[in-house]
C-alpha positions as a printed Julia matrix, in Angstrom:
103×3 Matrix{Float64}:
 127.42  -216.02  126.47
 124.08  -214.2   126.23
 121.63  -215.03  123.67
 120.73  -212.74  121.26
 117.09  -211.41  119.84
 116.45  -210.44  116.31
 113.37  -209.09  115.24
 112.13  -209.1   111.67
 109.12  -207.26  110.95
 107.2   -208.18  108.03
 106.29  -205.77  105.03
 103.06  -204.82  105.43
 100.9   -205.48  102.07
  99.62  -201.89  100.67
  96.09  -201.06  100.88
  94.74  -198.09   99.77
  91.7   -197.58  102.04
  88.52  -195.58   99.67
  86.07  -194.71  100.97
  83.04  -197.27   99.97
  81.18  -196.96   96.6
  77.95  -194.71   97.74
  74.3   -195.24   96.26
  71.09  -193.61   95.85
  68.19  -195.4    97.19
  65.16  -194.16   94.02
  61.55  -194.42   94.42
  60.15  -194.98   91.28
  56.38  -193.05   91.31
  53.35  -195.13   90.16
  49.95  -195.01   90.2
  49.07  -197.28   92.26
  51.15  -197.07   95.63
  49.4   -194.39   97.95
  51.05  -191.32   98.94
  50.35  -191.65  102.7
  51.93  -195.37  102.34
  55.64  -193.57  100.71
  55.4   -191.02  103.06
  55.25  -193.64  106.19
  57.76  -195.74  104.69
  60.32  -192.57  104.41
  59.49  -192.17  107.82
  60.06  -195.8   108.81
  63.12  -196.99  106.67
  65.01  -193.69  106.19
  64.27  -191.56  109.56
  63.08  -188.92  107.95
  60.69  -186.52  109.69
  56.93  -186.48  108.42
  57.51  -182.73  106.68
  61.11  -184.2   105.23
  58.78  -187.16  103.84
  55.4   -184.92  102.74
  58.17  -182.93  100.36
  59.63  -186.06   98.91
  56.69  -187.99   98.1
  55.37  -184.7    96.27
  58.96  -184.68   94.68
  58.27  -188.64   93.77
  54.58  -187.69   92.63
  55.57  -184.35   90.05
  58.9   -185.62   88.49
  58.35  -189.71   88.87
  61.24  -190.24   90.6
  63.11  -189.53   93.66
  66.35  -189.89   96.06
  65.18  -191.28   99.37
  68.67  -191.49  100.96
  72.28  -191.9    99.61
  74.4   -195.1   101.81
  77.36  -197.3   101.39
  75.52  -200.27   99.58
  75.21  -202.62  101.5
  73.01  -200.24  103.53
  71.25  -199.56  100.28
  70.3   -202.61   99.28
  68.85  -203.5   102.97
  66.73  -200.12  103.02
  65.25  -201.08   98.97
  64.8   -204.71  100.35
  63.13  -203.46  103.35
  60.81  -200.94  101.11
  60.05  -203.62   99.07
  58.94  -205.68  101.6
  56.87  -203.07  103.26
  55.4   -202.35   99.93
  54.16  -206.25   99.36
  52.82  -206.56  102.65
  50.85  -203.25  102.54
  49.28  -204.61   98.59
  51.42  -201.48   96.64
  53.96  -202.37   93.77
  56.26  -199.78   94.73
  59.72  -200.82   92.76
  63.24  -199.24   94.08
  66.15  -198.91   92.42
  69.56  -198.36   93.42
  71.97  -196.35   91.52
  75.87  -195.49   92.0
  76.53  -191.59   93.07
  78.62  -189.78   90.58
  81.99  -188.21   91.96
């Protein structure tokens, strides 16, 4: 007699995949930090070319606030903690905040 082979799959549990919860990464303006010093740390943390950076520090200057990049956020938080520690090490008291995008 031969021997027989059943297979039994198992259900498979159902995850919806989303898409991960995105941030904004927000320079608060003060008067302290230098312009030169956001405009290098733009640069440096978010990749963004020295013109990109120049328009966005003005942006942070005139309205006191500004979006330096939107990430998942984990990636978020790394880029403010990596600001932040730019900011210490260079003397300014630059703060960051992190807020959820709307849909």
């Amino acid at each position: 007699m031969g021997t027989k082979t059943v297979t039994k799959t198992k259900p498979q549990p159902n995850f919806d995949l989303k898409e991960p919860m995105m941030y904004k990464v927000i320079y608060i303006n003060d008067e302290v930090t230098s312009m030169e010093f956001v405009v290098d740390s733009l640069q440096a943390i978010f990749g963004h070319s020295f013109e990109e950076a120049t328009i966005l520090t003005e942006v942070i200057h005139e309205k006191g606030s500004g979006v330096a990049g939107i990430f998942p956020y984990e990636m978020a938080e790394q880029k403010g903690v990596e600001v932040t520690q730019m900011a210490r090490n260079a003397g300014f008291p630059l703060q960051i905040k992190l807020e959820p995008v709307d849909d």
